[in-house]
PQR file with spaces between the fields and no chain letter, atoms N, CA, C, O and H, PARSE charges and radii, in Angstrom:
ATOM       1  N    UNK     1       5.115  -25.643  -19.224 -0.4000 1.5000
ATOM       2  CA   UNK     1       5.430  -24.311  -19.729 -0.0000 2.0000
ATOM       3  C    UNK     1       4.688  -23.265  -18.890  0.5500 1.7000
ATOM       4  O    UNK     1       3.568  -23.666  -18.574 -0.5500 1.4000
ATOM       5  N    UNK     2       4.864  -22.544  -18.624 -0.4000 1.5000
ATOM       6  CA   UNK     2       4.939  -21.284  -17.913 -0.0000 2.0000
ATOM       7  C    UNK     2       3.891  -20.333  -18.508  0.5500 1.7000
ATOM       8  O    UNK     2       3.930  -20.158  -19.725 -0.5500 1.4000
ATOM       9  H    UNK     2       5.774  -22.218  -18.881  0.4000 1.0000
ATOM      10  N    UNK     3       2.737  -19.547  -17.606 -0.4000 1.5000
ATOM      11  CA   UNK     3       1.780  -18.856  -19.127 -0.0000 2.0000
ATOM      12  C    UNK     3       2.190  -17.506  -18.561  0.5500 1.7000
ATOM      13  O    UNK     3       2.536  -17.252  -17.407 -0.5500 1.4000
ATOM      14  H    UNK     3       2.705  -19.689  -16.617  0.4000 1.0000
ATOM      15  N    UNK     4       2.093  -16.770  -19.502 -0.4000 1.5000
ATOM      16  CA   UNK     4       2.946  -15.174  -19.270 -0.0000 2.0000
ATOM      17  C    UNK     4       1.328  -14.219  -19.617  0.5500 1.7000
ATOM      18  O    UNK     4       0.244  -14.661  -19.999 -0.5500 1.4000
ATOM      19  H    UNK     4       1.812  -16.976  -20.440  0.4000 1.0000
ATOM      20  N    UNK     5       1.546  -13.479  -19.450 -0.4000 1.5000
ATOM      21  CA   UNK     5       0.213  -12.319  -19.362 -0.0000 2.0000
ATOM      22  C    UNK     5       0.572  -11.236  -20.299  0.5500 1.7000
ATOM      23  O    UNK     5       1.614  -10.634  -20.039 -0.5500 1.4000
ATOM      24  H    UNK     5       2.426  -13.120  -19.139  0.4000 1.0000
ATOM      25  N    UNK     6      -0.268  -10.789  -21.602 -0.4000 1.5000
ATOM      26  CA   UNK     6      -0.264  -10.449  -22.562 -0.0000 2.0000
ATOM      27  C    UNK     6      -1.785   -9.543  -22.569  0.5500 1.7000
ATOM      28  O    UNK     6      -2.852   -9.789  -22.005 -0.5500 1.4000
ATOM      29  H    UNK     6      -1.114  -11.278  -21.813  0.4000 1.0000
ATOM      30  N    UNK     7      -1.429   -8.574  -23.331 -0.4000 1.5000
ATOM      31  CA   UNK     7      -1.953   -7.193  -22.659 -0.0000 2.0000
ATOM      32  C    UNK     7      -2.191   -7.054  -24.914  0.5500 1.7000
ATOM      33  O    UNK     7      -1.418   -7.076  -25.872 -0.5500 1.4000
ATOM      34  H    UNK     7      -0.563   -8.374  -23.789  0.4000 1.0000
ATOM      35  N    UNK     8      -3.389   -6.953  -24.756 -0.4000 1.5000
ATOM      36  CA   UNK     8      -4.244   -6.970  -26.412 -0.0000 2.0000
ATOM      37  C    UNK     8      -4.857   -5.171  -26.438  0.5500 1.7000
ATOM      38  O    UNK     8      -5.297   -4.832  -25.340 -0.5500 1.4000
ATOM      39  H    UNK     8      -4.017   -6.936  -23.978  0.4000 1.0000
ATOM      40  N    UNK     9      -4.910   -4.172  -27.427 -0.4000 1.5000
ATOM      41  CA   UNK     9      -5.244   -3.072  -27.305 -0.0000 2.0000
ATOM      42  C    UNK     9      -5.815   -3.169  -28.692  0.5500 1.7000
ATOM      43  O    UNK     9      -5.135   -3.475  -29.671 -0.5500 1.4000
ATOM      44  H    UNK     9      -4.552   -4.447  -28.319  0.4000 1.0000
ATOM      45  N    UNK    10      -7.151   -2.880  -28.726 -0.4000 1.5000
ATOM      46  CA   UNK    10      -8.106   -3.008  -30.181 -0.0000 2.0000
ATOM      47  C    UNK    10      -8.669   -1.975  -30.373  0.5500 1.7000
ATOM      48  O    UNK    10      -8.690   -1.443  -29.263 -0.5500 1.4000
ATOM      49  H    UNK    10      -7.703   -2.631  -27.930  0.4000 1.0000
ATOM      50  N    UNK    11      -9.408   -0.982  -31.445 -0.4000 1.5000
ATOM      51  CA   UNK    11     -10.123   -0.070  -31.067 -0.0000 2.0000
ATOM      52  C    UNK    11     -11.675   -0.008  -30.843  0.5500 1.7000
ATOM      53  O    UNK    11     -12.423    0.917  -30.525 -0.5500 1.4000
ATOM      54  H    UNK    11      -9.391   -1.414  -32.347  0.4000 1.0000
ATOM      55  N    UNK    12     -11.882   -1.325  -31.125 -0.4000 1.5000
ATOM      56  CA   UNK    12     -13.227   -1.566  -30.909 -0.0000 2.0000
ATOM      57  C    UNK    12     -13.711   -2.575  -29.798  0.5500 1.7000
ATOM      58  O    UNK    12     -12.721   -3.263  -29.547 -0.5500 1.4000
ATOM      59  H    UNK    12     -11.275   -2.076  -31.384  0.4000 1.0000
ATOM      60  N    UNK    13     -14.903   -3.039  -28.913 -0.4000 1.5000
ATOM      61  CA   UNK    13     -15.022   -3.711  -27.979 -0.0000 2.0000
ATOM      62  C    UNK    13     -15.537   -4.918  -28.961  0.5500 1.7000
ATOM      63  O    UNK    13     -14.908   -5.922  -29.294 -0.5500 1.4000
ATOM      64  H    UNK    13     -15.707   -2.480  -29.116  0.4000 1.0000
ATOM      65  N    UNK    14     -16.603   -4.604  -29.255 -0.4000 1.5000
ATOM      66  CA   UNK    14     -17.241   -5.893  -30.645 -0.0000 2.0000
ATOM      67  C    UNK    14     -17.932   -5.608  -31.997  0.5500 1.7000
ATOM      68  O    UNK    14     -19.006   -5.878  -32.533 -0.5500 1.4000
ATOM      69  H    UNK    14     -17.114   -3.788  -28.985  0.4000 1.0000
ATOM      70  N    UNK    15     -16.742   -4.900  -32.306 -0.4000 1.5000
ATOM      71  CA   UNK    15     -17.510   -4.841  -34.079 -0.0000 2.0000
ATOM      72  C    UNK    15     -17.605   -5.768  -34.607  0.5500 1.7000
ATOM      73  O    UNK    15     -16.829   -6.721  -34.526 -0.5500 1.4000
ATOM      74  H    UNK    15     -15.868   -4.681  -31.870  0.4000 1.0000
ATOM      75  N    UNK    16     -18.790   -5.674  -35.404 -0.4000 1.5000
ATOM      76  CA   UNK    16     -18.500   -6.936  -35.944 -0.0000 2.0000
ATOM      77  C    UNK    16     -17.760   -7.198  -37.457  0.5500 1.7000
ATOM      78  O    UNK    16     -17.785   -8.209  -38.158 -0.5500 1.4000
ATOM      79  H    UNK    16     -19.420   -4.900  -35.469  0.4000 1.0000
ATOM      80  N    UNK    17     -17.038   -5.782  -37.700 -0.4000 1.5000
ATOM      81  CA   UNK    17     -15.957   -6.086  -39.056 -0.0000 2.0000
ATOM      82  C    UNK    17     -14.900   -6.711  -38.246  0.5500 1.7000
ATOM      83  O    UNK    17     -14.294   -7.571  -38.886 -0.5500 1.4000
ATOM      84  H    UNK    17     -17.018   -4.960  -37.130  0.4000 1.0000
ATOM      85  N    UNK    18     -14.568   -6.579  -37.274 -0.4000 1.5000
ATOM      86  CA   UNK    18     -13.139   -7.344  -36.371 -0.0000 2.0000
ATOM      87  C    UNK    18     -12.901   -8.808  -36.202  0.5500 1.7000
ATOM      88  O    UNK    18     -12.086   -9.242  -35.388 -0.5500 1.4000
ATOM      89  H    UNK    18     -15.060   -5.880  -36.755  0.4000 1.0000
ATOM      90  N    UNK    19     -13.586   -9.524  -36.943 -0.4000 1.5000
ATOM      91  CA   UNK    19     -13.464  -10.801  -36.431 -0.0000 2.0000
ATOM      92  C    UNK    19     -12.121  -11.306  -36.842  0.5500 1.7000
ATOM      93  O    UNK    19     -11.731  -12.171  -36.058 -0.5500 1.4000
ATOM      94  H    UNK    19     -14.249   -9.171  -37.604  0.4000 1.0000
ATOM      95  N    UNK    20     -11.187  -11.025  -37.922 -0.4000 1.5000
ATOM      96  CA   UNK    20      -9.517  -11.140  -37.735 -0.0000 2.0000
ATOM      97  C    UNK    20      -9.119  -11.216  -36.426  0.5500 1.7000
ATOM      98  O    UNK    20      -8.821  -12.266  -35.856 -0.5500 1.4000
ATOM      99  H    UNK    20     -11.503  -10.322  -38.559  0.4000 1.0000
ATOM     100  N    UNK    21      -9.106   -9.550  -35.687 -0.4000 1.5000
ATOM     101  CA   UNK    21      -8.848   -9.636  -34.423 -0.0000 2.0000
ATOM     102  C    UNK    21      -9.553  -10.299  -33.179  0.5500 1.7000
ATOM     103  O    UNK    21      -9.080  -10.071  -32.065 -0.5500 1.4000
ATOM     104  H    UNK    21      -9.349   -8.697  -36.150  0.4000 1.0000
ATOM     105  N    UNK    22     -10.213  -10.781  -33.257 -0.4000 1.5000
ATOM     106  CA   UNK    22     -11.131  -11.555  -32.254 -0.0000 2.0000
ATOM     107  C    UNK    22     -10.589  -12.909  -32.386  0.5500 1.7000
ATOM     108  O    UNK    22     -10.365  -13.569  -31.371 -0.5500 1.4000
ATOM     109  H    UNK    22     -10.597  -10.966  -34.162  0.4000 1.0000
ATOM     110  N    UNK    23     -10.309  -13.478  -33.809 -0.4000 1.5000
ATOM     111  CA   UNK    23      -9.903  -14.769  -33.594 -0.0000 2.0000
ATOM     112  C    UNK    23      -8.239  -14.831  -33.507  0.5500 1.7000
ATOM     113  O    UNK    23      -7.632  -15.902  -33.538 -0.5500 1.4000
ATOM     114  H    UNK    23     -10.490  -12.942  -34.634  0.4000 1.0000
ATOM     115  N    UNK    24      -7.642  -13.647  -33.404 -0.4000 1.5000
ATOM     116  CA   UNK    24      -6.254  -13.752  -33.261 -0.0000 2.0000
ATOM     117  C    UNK    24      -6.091  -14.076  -31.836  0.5500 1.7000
ATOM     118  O    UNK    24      -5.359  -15.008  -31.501 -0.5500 1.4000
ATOM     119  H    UNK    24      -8.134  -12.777  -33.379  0.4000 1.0000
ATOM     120  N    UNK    25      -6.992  -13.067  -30.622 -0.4000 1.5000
ATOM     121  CA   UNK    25      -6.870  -12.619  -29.473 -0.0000 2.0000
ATOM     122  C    UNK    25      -7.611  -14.333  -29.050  0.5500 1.7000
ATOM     123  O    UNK    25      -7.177  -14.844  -28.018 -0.5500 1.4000
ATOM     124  H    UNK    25      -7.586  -12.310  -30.895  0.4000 1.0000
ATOM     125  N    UNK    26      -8.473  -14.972  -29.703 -0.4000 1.5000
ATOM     126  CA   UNK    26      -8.494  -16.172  -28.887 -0.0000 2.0000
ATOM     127  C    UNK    26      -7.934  -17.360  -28.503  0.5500 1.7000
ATOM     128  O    UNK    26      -7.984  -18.104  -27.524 -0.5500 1.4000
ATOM     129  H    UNK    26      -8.826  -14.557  -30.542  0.4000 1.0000
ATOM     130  N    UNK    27      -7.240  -17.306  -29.843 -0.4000 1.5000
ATOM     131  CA   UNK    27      -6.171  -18.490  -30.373 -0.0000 2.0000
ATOM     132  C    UNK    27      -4.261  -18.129  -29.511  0.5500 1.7000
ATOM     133  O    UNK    27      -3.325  -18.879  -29.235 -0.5500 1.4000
ATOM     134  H    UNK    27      -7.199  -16.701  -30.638  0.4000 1.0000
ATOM     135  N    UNK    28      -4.480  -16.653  -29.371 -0.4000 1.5000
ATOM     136  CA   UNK    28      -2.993  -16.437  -28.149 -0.0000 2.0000
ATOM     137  C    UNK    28      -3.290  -17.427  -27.352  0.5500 1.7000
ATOM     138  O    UNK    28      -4.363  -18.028  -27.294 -0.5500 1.4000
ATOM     139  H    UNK    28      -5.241  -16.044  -29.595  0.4000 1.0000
ATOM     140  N    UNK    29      -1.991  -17.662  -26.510 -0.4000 1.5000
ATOM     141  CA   UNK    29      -1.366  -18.481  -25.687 -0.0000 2.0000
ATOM     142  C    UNK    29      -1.096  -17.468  -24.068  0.5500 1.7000
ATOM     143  O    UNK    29      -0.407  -16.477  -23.827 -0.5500 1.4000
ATOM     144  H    UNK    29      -1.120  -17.174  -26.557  0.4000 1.0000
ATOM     145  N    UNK    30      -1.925  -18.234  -23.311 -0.4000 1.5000
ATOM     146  CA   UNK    30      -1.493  -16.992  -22.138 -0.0000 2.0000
ATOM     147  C    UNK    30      -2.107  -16.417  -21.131  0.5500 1.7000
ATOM     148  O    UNK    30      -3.127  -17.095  -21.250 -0.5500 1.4000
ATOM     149  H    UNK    30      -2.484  -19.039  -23.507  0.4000 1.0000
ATOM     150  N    UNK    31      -2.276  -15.925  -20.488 -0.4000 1.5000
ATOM     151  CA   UNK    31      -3.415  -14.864  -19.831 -0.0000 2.0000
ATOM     152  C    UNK    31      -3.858  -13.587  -20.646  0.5500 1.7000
ATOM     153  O    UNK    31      -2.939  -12.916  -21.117 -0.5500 1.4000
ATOM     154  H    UNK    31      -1.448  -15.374  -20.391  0.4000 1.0000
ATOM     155  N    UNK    32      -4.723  -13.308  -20.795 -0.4000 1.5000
ATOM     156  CA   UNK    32      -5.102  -12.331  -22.047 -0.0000 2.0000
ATOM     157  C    UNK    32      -5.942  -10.828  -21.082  0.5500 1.7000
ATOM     158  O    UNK    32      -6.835  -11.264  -20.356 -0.5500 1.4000
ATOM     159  H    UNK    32      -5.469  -13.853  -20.412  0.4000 1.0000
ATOM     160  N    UNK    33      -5.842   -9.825  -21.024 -0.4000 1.5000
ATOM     161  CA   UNK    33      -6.582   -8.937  -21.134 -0.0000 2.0000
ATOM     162  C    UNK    33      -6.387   -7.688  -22.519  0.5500 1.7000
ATOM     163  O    UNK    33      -5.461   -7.086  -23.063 -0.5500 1.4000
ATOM     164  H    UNK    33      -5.117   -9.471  -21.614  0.4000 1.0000
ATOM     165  N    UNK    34      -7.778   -7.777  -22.627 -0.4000 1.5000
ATOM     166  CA   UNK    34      -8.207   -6.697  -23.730 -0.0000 2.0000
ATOM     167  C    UNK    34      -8.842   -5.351  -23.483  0.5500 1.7000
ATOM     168  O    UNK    34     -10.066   -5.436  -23.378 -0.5500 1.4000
ATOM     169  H    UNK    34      -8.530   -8.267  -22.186  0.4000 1.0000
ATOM     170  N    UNK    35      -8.425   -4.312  -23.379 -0.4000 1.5000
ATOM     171  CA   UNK    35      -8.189   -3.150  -23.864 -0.0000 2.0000
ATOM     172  C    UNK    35      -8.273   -2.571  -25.070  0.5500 1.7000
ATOM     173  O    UNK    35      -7.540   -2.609  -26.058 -0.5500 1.4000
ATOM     174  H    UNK    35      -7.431   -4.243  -23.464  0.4000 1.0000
ATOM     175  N    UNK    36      -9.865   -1.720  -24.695 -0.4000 1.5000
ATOM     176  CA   UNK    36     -10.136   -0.841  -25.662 -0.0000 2.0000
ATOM     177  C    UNK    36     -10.365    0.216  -26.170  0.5500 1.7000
ATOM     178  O    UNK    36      -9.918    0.980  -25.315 -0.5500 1.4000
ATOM     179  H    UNK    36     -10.461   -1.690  -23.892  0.4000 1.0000
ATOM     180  N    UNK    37     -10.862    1.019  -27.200 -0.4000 1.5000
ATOM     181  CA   UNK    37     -10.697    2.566  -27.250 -0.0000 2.0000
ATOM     182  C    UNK    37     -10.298    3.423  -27.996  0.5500 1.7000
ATOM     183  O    UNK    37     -10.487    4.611  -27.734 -0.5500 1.4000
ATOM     184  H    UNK    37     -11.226    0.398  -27.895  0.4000 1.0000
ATOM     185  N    UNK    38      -9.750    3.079  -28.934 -0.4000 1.5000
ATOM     186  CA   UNK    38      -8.709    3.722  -29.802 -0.0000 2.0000
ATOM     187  C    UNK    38      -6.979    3.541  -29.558  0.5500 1.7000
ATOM     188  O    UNK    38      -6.581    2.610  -28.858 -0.5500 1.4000
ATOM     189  H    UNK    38      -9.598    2.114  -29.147  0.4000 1.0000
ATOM     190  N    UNK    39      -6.124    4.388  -30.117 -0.4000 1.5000
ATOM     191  CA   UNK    39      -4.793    4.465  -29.342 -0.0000 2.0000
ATOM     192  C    UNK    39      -4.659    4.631  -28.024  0.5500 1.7000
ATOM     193  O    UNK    39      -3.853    3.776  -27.658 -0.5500 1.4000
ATOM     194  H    UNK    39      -6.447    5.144  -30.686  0.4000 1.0000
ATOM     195  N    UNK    40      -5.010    5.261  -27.125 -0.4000 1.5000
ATOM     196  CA   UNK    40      -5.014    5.206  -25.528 -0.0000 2.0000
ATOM     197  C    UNK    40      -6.416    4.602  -25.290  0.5500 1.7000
ATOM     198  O    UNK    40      -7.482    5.216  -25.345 -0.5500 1.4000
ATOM     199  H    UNK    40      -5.665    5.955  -27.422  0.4000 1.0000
ATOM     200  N    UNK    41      -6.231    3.296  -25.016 -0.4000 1.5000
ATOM     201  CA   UNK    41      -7.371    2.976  -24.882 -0.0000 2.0000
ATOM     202  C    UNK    41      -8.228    3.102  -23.151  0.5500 1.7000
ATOM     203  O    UNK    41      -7.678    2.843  -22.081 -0.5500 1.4000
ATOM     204  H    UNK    41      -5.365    2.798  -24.970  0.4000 1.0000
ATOM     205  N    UNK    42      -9.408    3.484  -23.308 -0.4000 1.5000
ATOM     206  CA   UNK    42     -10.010    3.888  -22.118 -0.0000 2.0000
ATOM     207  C    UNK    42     -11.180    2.736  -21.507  0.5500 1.7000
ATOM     208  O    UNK    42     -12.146    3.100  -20.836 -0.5500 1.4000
ATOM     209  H    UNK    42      -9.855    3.695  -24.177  0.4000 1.0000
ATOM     210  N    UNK    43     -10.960    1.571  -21.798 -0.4000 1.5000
ATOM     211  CA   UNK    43     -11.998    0.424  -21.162 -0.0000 2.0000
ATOM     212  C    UNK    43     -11.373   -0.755  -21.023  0.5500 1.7000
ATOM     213  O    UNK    43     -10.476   -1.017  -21.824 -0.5500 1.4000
ATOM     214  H    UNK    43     -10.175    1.275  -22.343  0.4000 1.0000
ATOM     215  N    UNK    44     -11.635   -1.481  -20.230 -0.4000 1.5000
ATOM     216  CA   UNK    44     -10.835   -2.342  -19.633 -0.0000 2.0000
ATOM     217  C    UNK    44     -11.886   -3.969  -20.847  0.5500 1.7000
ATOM     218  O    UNK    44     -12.739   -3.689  -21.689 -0.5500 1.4000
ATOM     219  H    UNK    44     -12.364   -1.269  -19.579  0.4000 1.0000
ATOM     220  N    UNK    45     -11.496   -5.242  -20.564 -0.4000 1.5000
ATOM     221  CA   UNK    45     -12.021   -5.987  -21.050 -0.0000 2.0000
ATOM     222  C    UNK    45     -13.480   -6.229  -20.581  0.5500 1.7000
ATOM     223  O    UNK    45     -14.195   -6.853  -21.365 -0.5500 1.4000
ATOM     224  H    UNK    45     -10.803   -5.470  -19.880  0.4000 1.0000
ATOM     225  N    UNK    46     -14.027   -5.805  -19.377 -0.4000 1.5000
ATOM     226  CA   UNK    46     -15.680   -5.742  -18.599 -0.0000 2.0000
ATOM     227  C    UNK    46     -16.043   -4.145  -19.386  0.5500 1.7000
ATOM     228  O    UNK    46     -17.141   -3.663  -19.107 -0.5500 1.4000
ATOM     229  H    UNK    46     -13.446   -5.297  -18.741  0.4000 1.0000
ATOM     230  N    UNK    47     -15.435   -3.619  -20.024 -0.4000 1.5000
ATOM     231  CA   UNK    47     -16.300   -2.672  -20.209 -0.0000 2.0000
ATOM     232  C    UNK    47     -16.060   -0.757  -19.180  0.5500 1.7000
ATOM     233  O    UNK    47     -16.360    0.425  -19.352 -0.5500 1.4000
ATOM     234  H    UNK    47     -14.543   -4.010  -20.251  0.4000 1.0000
ATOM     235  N    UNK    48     -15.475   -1.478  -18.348 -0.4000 1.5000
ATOM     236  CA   UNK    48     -15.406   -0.546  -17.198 -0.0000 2.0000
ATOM     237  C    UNK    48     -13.708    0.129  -17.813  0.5500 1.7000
ATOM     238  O    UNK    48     -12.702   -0.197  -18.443 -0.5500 1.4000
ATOM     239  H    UNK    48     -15.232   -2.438  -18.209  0.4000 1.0000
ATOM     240  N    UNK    49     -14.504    1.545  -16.889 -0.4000 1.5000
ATOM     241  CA   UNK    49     -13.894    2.735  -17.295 -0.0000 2.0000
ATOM     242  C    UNK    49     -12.040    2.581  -16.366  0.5500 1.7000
ATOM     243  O    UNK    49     -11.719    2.222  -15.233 -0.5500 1.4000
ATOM     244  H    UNK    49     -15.321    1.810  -16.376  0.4000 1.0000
ATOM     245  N    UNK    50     -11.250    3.060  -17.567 -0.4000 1.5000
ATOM     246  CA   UNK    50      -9.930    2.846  -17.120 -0.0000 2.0000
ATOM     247  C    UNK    50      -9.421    4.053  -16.522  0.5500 1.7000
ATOM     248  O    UNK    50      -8.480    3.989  -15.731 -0.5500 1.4000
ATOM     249  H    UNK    50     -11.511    3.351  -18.487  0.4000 1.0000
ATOM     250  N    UNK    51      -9.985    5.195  -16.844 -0.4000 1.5000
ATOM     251  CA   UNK    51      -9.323    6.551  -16.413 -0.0000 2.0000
ATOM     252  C    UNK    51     -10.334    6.761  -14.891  0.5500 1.7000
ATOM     253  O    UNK    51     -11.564    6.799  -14.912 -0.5500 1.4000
ATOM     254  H    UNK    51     -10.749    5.247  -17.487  0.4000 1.0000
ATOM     255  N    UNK    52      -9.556    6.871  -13.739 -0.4000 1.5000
ATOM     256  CA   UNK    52     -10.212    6.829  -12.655 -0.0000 2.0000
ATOM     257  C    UNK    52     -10.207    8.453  -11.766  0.5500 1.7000
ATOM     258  O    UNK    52     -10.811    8.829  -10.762 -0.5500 1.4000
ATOM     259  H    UNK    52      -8.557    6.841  -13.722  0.4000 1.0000
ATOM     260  N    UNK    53      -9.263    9.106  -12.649 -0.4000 1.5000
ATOM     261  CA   UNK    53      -9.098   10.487  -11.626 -0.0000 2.0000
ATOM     262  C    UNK    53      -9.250   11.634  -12.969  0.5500 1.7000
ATOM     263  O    UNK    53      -9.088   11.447  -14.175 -0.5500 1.4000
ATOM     264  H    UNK    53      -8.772    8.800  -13.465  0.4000 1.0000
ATOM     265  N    UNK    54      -9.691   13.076  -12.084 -0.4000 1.5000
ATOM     266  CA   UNK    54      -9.214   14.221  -13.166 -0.0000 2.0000
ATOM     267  C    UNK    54      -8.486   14.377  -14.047  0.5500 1.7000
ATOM     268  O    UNK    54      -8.790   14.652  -15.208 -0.5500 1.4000
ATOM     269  H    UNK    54      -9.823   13.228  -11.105  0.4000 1.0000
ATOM     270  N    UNK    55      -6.943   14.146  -13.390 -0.4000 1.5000
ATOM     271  CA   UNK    55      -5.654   14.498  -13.464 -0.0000 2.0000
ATOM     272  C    UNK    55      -5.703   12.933  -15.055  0.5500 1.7000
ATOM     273  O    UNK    55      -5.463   12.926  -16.263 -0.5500 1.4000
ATOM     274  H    UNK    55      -6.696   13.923  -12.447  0.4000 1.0000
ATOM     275  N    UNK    56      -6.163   11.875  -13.995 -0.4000 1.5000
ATOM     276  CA   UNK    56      -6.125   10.950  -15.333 -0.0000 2.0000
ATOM     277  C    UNK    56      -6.701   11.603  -16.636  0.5500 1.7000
ATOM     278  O    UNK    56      -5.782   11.739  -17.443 -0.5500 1.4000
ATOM     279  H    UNK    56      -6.358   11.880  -13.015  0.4000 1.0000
ATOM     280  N    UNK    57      -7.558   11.927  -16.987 -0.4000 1.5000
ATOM     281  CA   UNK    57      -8.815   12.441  -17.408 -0.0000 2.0000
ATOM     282  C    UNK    57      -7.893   13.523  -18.664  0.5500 1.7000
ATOM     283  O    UNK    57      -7.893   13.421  -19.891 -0.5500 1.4000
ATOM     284  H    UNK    57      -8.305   11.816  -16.330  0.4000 1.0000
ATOM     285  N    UNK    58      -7.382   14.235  -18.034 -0.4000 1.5000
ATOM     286  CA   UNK    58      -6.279   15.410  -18.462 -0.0000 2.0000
ATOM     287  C    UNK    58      -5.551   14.936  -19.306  0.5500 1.7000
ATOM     288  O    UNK    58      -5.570   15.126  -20.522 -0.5500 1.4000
ATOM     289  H    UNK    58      -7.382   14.318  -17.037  0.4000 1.0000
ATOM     290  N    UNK    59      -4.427   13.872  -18.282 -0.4000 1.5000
ATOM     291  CA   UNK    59      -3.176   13.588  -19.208 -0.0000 2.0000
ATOM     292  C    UNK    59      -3.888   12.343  -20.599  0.5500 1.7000
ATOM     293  O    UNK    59      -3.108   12.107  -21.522 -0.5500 1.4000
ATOM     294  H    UNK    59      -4.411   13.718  -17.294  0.4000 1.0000
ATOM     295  N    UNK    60      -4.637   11.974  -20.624 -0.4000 1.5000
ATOM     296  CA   UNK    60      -5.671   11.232  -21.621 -0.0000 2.0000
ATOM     297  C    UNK    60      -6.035   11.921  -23.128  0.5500 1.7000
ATOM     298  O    UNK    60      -5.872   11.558  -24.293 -0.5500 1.4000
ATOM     299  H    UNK    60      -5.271   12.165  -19.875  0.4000 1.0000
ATOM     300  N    UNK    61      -6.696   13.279  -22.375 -0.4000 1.5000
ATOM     301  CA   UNK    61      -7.186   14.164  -23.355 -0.0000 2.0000
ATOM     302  C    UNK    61      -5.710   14.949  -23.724  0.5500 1.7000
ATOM     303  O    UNK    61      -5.768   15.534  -24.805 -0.5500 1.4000
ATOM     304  H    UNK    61      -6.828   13.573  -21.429  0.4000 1.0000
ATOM     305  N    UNK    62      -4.753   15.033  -23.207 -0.4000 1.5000
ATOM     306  CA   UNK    62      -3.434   15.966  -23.514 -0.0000 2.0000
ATOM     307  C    UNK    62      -2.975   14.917  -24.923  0.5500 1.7000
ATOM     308  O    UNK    62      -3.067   15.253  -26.103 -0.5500 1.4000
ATOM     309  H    UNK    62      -4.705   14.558  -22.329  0.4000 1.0000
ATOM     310  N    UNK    63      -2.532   13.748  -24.460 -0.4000 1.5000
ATOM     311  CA   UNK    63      -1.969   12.555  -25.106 -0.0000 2.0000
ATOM     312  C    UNK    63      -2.420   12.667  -26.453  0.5500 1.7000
ATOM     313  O    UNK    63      -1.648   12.928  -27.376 -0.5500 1.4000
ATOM     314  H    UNK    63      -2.457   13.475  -23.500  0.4000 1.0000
ATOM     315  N    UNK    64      -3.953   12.430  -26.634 -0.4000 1.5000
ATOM     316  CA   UNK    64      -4.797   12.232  -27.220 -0.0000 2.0000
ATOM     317  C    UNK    64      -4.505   13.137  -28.691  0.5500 1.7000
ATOM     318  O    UNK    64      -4.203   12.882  -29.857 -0.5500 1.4000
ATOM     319  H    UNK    64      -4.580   12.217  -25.884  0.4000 1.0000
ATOM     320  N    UNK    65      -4.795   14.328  -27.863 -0.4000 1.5000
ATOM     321  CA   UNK    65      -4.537   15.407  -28.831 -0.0000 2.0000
ATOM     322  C    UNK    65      -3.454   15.841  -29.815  0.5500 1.7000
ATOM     323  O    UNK    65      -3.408   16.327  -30.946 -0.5500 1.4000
ATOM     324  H    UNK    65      -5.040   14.535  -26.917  0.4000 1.0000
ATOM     325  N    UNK    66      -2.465   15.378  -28.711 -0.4000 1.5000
ATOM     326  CA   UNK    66      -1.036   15.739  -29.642 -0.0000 2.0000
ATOM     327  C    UNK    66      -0.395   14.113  -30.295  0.5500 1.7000
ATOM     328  O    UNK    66       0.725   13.850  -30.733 -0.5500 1.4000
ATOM     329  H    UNK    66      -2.502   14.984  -27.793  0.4000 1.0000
ATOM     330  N    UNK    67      -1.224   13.515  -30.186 -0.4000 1.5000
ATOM     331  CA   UNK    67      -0.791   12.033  -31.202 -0.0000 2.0000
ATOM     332  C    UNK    67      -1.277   11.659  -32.467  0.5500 1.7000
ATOM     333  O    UNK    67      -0.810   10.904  -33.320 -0.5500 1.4000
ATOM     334  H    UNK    67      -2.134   13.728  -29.830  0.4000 1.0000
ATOM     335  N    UNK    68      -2.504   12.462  -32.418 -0.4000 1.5000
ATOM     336  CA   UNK    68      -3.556   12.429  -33.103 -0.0000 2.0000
ATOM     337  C    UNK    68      -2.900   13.513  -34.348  0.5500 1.7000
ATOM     338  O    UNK    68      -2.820   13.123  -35.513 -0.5500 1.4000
ATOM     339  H    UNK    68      -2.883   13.076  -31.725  0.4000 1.0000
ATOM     340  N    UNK    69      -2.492   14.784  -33.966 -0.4000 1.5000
ATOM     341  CA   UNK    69      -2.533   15.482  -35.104 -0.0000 2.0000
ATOM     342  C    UNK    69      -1.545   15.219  -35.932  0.5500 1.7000
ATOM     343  O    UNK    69      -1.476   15.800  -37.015 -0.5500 1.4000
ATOM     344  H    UNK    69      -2.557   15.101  -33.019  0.4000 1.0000
């Protein structure tokens, strides 16, 4: 079987009320990266920062704002 790459978005990196989601995300089938942050999430699974430019930076905080209200 074939493993496909599956893309996980949580809002937390390691709370520890999340353990539902922690043991969902281990038990997938697949290549896994996790993504975190809220709804647009801004950290990659190391921790490291996902928004790399201004302009990123912008359309982030634009998004943000008008999804939110």
């Amino acid at each position: 079987m074939e493993q496909f790459n599956l893309c996980v978005i949580k809002p937390n990196k390691d709370t520890f009320s999340e353990t539902f989601i922690r043991e969902h995300i281990e038990r997938l089938p697949g290549n896994k990266k996790v993504l975190y942050g809220g709804v647009f999430p801004v950290y990659d699974h190391e921790g490291k920062y996902l928004i790399k430019s201004s302009f990123g930076l912008l359309s982030y905080l634009i998004q943000k704002r008008y999804s939110i209200s």
